[in-house]
C-alpha positions as CSV (number, residue, x, y, z in Angstrom):
1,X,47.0,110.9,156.9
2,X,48.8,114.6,157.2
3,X,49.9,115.9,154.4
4,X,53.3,118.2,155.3
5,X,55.6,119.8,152.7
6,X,59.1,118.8,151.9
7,X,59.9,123.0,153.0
8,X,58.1,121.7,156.6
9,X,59.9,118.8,157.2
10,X,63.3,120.7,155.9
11,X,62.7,123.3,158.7
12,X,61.9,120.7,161.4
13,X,64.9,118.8,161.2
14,X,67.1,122.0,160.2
15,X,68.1,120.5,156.9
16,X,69.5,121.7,153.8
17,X,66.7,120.8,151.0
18,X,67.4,119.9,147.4
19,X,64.4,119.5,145.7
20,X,60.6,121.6,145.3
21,X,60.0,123.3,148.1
22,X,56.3,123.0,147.8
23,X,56.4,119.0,147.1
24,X,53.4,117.2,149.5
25,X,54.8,114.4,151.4
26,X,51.9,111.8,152.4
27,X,54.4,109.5,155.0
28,X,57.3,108.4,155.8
29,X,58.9,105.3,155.6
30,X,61.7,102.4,155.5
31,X,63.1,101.7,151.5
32,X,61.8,98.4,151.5
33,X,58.1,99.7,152.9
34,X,58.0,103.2,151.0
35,X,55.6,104.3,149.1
36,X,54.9,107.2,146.3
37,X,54.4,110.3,147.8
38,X,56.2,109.2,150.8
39,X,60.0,109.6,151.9
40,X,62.5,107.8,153.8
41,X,66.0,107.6,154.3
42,X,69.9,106.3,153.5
43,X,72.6,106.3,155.9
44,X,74.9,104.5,153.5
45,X,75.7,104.9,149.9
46,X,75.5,101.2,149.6
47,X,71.9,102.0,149.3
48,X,72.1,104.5,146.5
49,X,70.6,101.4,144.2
50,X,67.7,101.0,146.1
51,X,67.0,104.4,146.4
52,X,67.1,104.7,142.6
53,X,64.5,101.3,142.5
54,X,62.4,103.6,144.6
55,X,59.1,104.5,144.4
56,X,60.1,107.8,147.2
57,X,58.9,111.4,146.4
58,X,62.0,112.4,149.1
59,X,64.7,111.3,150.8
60,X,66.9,111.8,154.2
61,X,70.4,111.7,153.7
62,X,73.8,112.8,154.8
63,X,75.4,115.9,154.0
64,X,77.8,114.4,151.4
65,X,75.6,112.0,149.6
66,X,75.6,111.8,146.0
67,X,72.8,113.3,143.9
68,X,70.0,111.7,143.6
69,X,67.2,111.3,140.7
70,X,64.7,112.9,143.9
71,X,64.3,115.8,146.2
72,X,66.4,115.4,149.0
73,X,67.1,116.5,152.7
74,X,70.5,116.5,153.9
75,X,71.7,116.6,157.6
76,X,74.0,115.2,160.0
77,X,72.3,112.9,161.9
78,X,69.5,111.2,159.7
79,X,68.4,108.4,162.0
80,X,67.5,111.8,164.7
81,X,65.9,113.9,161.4
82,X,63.9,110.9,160.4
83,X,62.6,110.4,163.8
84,X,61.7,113.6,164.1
85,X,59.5,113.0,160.8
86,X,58.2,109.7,161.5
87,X,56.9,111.5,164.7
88,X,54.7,114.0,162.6
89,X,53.2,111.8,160.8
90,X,52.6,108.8,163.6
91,X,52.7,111.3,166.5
92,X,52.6,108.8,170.1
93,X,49.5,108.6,171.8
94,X,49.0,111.0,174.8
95,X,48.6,108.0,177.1
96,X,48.6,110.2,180.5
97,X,45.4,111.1,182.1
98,X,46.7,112.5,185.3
99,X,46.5,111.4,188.9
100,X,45.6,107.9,190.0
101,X,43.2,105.2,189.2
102,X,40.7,104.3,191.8
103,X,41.0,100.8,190.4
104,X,45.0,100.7,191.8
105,X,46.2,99.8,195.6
106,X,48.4,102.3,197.2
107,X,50.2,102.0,200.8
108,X,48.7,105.1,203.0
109,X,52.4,105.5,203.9
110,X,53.8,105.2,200.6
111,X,55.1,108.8,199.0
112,X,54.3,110.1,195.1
113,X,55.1,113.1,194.3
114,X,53.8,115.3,192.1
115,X,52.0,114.2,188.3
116,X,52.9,110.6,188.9
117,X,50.2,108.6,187.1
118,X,49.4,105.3,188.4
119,X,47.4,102.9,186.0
120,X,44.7,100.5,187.2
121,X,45.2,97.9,189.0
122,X,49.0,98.8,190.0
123,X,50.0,98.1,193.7
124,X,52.8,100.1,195.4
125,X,53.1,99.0,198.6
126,X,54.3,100.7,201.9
127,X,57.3,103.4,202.2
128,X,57.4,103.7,198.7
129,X,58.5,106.8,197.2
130,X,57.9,107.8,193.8
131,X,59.4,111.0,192.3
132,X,57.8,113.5,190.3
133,X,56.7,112.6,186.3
134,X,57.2,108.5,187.1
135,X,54.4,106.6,185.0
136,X,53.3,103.5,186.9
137,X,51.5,101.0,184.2
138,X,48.5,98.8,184.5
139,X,49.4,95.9,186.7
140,X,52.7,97.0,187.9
141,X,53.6,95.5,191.3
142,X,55.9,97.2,193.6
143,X,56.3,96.0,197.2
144,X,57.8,97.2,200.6
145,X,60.6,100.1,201.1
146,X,60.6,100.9,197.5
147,X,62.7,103.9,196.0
148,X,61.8,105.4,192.5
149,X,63.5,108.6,190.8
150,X,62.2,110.9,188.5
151,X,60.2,110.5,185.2
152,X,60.6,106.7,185.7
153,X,58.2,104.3,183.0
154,X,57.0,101.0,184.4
155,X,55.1,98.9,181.8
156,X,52.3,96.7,182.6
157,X,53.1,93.6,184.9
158,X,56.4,95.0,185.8
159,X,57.5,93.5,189.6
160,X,60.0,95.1,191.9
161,X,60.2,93.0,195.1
162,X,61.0,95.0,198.5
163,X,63.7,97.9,198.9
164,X,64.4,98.2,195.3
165,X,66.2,101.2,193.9
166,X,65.4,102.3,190.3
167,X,67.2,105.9,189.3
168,X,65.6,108.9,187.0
169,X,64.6,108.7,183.4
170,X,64.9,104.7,184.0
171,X,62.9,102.4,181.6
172,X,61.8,99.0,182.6
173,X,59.7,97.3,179.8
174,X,56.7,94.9,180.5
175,X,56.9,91.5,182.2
176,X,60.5,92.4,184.2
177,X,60.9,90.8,187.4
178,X,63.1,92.8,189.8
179,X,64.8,91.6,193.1
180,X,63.7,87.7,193.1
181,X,65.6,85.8,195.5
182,X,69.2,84.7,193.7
183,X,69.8,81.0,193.0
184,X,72.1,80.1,195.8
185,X,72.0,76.8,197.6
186,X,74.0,74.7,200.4
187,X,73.3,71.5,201.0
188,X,72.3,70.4,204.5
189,X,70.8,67.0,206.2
190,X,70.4,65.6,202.5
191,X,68.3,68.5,201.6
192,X,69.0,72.0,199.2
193,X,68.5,74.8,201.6
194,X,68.2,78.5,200.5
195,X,70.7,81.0,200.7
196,X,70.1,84.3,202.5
197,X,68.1,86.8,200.6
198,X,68.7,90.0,202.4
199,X,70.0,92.2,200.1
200,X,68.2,94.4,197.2
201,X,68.6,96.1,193.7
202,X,69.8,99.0,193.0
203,X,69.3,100.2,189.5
204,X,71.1,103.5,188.2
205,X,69.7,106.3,185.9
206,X,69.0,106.5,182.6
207,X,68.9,102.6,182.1
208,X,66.3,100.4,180.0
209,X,65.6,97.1,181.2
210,X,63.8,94.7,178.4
211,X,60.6,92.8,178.8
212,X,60.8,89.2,180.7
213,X,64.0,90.3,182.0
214,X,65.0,89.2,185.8
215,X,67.6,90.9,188.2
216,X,67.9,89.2,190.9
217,X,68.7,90.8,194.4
218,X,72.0,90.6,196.4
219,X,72.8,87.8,199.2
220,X,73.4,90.4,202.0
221,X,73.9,93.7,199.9
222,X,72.9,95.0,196.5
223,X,72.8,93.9,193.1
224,X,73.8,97.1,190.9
225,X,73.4,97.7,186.9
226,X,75.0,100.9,186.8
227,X,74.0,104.4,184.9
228,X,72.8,104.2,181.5
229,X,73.2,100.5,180.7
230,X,70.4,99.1,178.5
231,X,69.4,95.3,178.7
232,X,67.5,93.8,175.9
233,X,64.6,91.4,176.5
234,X,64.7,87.9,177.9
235,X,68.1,88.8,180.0
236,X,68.9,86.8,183.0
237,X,71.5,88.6,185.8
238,X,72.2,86.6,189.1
239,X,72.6,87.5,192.7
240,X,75.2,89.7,193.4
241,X,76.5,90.9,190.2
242,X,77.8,94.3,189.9
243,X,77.2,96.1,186.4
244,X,79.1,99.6,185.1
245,X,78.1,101.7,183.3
246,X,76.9,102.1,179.7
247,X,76.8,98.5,179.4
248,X,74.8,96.7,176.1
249,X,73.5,93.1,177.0
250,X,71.9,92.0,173.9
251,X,68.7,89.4,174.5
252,X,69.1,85.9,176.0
253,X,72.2,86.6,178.1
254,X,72.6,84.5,181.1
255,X,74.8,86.0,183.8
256,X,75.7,84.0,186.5
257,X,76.7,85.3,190.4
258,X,78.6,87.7,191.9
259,X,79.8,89.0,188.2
260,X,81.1,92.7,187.6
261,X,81.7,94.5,184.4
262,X,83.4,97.9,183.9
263,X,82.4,100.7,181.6
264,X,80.7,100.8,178.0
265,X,81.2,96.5,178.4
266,X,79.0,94.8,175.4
267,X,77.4,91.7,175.3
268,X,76.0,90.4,172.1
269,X,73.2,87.8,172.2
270,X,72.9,84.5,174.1
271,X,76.2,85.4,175.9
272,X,76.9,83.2,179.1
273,X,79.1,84.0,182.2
274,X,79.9,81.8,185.2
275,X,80.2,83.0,188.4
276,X,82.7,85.3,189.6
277,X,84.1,86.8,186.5
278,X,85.2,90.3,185.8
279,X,84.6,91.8,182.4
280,X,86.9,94.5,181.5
281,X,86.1,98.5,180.2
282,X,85.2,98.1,176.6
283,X,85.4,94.2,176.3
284,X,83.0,93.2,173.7
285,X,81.9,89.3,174.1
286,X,80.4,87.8,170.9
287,X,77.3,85.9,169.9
288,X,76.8,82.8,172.0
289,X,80.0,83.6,173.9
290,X,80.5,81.1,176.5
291,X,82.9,82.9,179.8
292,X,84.9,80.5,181.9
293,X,87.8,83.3,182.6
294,X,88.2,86.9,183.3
295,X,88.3,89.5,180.2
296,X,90.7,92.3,180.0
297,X,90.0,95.7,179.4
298,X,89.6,96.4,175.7
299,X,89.4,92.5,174.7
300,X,87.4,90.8,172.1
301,X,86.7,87.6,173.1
302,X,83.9,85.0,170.8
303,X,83.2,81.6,171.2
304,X,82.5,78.4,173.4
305,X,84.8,78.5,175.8
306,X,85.4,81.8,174.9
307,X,88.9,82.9,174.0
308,X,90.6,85.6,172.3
309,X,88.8,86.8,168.7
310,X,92.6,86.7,166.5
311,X,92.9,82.7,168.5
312,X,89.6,81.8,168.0
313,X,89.5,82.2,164.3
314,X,92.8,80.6,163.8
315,X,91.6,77.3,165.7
316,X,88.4,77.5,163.4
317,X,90.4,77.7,160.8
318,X,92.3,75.0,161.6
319,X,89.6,72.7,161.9
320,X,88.1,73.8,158.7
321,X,91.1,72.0,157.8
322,X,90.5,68.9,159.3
323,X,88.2,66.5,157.1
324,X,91.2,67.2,154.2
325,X,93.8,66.3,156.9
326,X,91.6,63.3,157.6
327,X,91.6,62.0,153.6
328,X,95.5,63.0,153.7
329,X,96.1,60.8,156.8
330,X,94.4,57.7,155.0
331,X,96.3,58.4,151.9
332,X,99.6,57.9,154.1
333,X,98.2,55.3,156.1
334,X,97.5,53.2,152.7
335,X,101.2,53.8,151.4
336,X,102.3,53.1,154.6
337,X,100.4,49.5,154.8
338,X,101.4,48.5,150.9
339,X,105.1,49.6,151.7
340,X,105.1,47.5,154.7
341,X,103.6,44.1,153.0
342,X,105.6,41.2,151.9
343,X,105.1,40.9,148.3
344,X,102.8,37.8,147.1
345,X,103.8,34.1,146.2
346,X,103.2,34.5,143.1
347,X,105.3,37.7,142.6
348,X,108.0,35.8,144.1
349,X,107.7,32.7,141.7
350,X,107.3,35.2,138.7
351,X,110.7,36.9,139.9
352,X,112.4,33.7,139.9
């Protein structure tokens, strides 16, 4: 393990220290997983307690923390400084070797440019054209009339089916499946017949695309996620659907056909979408969100069927309510039944 000083790591992330100069830090690490000699970090002053509780040498923090019974480093963006430390003391491996495996298949015609490493067993297939510093994993399968930007990554057992379009600095994480046929059926003679499959993908720059995750291509034209949108693992997206940009799709979301989003749209896990719907700039959909409507721009919407954050709570609340409307309604029933009842024989013979 490296052994840097608290002076180093000060420098590196341009920080103002508080604290010995000259102190040896051995690691770095979370507060719940830190150990003596090591430091860590706190974005919040809610946790100045566990800091306190802590075996640190050092801390990360922001330029207006309180002072603390350790040496500190103070600067503006501590998840980016502690990053930058984490990386000097687990630096990533140097996985590129340069060139191309002997042990991967590549189409005579197909086009790479410059220091684009291709793992083996990879497959690119013809008319492919791979721009310079793309890394193409062990395993990765990419067919016909492909088009790949610029310092692209491709985990292992990544698929892109024919004519795909993936943009520069674009991330797609192992197991993804892009440009299966869509699930679109008619029914003919008694008998499910598939739907034309003649369109593509077209993915923008700058986007990350989780493992398992499948995009499926357009009917006649392209399915598009638009620049810098990032898709967690395990996300489905149908035929047709036309993503903006900046979009968050948290795992497990399910979107059905033919949907579009605007700008900076975010979708937290589970999510699910019908067909046809338009999500608006901004909207935020909750956990487990279930769309059956069109969201506006700006809208909040959580729930199954999903509706309106301020009217979904209040229904909740309302049938939080219900098992003490339930015991009121007997209570009123009861009176209503012993109001209603002729009195006894006997009470009538004691009357007289």
């Amino acid at each position: 393990m490296p052994i840097t000083t608290l002076q180093q790591l000060a420098d590196l992330v341009q920080g103002e220290l508080r604290g010995e100069a000259a102190a040896q830090i051995t690691g770095a690490a979370s507060i719940a997983r830190v150990a003596a000699g090591e430091i860590t970090l706190a974005d919040d002053v809610k946790l100045l307690s566990a800091l306190r509780a802590s075996p640190a040498a050092a801390v990360v923090v922001p330029p207006d923390f309180p002072e603390l019974p350790m040496a500190s480093i103070h600067v503006r963006d501590v998840h980016a400084a502690f990053a930058a430390i984490v990386t000097q003391f687990r630096p990533p491996r140097n996985c590129r070797h340069g060139g191309h495996s002997p042990a991967a298949q590549i189409a005579p015609s197909a086009r790479l440019a410059d220091h684009v490493e291709v793992r083996p067993y990879a497959t690119i297939g013809e008319d492919v054209v791979i721009g310079s510093g793309t890394f193409i994993h062990a395993g990765v399968h990419i067919l016909d009339g492909c088009r790949i930007g610029r310092d692209v990554v491709l985990f292992p057992n990544v698929v892109l089916y024919e004519n795909t379009v993936v943009g520069d600095r674009t991330v797609i994480h192992a197991g993804a499946v892009i440009g299966a046929y869509g699930f679109g059926y008619r029914l003919a003679d008694g008998a499910h017949q598939r739907g034309a499959q003649l369109g593509s993908v077209e993915i923008g720059s700058d986007v990350e695309i989780g493992a398992g995750t499948t995009i499926d291509r357009g009917t006649y034209d392209a399915t598009v996620i638009g620049d810098g949108t990032k898709i967690d693992n395990q996300v489905m997206i149908g035929h047709n659907c036309q993503l903006g940009k900046h979009n968050l799709i948290c795992s497990q979301v399910g979107i059905a056909g033919s949907c579009t989003t605007g700008d900076y749209v975010v979708m937290a896990g589970q999510v699910g979408l019908s067909d046809h719907l338009h999500i608006g700039h901004r909207a935020i959909l909750g956990a487990k969100a279930g769309l059956m409507n069109d969201v506006p721009d700006g809208a909040v919407f959580i729930g199954v069927p999903a509706t309106p954050e301020r009217d979904q709570w209040r229904m909740w609340g309302h049938v939080r309510q219900l098992p003490e409307m339930r015991r009121q309604l007997k209570r009123l029933e009861q009176q209503l039944n012993q109001a209603s009842s002729p009195p006894a024989p006997a009470d009538r013979q004691s009357a007289a």
